[in-house]
C-alpha positions as a Python dict, from the first residue, in 0.01 Angstrom:
ca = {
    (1, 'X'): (0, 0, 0),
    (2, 'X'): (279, 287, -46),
    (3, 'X'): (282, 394, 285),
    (4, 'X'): (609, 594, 176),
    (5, 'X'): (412, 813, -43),
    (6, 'X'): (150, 858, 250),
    (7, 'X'): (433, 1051, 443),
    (8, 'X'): (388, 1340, 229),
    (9, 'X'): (-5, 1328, 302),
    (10, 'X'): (81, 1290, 639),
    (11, 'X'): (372, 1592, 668),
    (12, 'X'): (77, 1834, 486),
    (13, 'X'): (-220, 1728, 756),
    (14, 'X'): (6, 1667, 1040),
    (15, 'X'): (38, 2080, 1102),
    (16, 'X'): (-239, 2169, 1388),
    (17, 'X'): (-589, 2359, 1254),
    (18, 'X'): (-739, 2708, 1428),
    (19, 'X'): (-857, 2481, 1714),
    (20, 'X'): (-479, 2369, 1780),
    (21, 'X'): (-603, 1980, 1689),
    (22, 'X'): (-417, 1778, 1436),
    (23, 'X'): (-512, 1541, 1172),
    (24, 'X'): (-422, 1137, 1156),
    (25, 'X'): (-375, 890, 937),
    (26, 'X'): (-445, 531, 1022),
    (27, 'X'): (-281, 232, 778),
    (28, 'X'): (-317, -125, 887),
    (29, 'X'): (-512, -430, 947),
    (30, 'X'): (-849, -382, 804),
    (31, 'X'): (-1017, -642, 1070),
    (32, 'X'): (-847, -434, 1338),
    (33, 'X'): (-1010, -99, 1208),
    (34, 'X'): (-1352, -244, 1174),
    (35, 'X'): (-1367, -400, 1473),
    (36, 'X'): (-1216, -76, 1651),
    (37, 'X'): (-1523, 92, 1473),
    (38, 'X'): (-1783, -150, 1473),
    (39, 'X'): (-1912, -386, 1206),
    (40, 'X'): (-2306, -369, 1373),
    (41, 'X'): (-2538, -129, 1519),
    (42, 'X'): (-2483, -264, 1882),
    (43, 'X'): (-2140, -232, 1854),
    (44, 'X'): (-2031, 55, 1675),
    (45, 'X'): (-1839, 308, 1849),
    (46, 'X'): (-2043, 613, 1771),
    (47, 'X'): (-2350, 653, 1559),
    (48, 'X'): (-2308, 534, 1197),
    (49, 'X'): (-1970, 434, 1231),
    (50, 'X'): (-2030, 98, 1089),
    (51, 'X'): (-2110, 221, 722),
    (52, 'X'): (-1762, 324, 737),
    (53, 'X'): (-1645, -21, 873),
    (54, 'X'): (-1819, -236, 578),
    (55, 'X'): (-1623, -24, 327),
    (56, 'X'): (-1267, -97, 487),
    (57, 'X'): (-1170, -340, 202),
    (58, 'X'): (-860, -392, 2),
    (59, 'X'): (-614, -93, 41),
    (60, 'X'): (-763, 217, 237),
    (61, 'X'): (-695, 394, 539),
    (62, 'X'): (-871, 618, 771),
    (63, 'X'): (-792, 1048, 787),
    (64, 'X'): (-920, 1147, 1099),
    (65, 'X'): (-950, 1542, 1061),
    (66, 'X'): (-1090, 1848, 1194),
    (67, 'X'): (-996, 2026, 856),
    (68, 'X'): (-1314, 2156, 619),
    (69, 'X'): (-1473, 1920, 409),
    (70, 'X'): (-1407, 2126, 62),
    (71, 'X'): (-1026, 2168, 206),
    (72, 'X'): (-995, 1800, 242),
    (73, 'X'): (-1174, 1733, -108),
    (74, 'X'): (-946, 1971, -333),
    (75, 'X'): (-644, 1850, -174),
    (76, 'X'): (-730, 1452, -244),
    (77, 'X'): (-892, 1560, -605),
    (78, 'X'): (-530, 1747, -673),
    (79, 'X'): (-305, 1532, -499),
    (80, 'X'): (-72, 1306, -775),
    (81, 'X'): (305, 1208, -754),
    (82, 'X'): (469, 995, -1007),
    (83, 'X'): (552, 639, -899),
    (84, 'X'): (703, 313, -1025),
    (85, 'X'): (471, 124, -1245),
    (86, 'X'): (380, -241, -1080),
    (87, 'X'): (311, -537, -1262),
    (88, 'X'): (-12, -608, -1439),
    (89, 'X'): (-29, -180, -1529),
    (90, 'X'): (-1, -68, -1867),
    (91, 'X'): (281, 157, -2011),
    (92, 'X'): (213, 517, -2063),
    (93, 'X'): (471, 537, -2296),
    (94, 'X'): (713, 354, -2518),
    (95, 'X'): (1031, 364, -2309),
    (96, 'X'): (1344, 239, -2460),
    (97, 'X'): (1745, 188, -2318),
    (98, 'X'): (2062, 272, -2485),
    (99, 'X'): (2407, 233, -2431),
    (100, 'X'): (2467, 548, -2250),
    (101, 'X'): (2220, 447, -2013),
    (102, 'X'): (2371, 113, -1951),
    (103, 'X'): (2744, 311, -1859),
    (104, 'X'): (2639, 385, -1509),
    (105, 'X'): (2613, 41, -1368),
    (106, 'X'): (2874, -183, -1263),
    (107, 'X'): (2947, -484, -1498),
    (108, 'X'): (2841, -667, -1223),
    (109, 'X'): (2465, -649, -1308),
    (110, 'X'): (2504, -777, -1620),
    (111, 'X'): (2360, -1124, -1520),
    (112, 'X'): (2095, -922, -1304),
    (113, 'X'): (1968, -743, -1626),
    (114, 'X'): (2015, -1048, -1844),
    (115, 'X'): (1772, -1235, -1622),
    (116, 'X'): (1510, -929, -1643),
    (117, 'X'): (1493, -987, -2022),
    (118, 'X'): (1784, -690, -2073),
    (119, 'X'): (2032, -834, -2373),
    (120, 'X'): (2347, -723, -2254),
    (121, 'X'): (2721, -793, -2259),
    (122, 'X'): (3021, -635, -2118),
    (123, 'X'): (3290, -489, -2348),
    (124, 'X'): (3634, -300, -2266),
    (125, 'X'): (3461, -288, -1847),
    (126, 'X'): (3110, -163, -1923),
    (127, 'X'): (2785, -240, -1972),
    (128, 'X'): (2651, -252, -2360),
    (129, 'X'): (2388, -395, -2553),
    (130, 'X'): (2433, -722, -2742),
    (131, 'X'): (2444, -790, -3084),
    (132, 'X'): (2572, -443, -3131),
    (133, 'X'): (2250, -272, -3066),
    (134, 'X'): (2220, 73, -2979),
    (135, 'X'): (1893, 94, -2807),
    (136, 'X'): (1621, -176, -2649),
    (137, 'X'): (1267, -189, -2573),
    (138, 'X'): (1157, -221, -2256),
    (139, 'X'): (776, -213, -2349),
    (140, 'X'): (554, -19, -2558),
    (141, 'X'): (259, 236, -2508),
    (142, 'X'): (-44, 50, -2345),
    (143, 'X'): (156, -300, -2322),
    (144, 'X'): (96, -475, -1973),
    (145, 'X'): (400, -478, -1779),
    (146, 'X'): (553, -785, -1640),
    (147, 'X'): (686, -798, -1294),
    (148, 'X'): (1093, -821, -1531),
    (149, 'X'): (961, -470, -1701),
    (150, 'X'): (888, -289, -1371),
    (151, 'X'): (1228, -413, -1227),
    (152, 'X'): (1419, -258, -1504),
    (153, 'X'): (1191, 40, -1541),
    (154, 'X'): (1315, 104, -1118),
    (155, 'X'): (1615, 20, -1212),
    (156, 'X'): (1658, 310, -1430),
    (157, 'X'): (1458, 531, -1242),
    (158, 'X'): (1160, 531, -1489),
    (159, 'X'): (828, 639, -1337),
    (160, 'X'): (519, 558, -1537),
    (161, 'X'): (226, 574, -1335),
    (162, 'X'): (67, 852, -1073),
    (163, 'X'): (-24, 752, -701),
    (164, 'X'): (-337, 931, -631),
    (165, 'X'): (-585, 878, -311),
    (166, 'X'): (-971, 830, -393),
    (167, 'X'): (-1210, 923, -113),
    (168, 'X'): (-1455, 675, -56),
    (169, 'X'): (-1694, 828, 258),
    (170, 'X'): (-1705, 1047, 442),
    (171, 'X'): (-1865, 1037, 853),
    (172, 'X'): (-1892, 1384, 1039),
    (173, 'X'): (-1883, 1343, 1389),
    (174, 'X'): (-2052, 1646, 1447),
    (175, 'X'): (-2406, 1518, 1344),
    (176, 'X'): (-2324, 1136, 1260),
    (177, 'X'): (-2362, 1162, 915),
    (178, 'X'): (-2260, 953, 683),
    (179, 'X'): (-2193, 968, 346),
    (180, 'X'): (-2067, 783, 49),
    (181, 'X'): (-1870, 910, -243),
}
């Protein structure tokens, strides 16, 4: 989970609504949110609350908010920032490396890069591609990226892919209701 991209989620909820209450996210153990809400009917901490608790699975969190449902939609539906591509996604793009690109790192790296696939050498103190190259390719559009591709695509500060937040339910504690997306 990017729980450094869920500071900017957090920063935009975290000012207080009309009735002076403020918003909170929860990130952590999934056992330790179910159980806090209740996996069964007997022991559930309010009405409902355990059709929430069976869908705590894999990577989700909990926004506990007093802000308007259709607020809380359009933000989540518009919400994107670009991020580093992780292994096993596909490239968005063909992205390829140069010399030029290669000048701002110490020669240093050059076993670093070598080992993430990256043919390079160092001539006259700097980083260049071997075999008198001029550009390399990291990966092409809609390749699967290896866990070597995503390490040089960081490297060189190459985002491919958007982080984006899917709402799964929704429970109003209003009226108990529950509902899933």
């Amino acid at each position: 989970m990017r729980s450094n991209k869920f500071k900017k989620i957090r920063m935009d909820f975290r000012a207080p609504d009309m009735e002076g209450k403020r918003s909170r996210i929860f990130l952590g153990k999934n056992k330790l949110m179910q159980i806090a809400l209740g996996r069964t009917a007997e022991d559930e901490y309010s009405e409902n609350l355990r059709h929430v608790s069976k869908l705590i699975t894999g990577n989700v969190g909990l926004l506990m908010t007093s802000k308007p449902r259709e607020e809380v939609e359009e933000y989540f539906a518009t919400f994107q920032e670009d991020d580093y591509a992780r292994a096993g996604a596909h490239a968005t793009r063909q992205v390829m490396v140069d010399n030029t690109m290669l000048y701002n790192f110490p020669t240093s790296m050059a076993e670093q890069f070598r080992k993430m696939g990256l043919p390079v050498d160092v001539s006259n103190g700097k980083l260049i591609l071997m075999g008198g190259k001029e550009n390399h390719t990291i990966c092409e559009e809609g390749d699967e990226l290896s866990a070597e591709n995503c390490k040089l695509l960081t490297q060189f500060g190459i985002k491919l892919t958007q982080f984006t937040v899917k709402l799964i339910c929704r429970w109003d504690s209003t009226n108990a209701s529950f509902e899933e997306f």
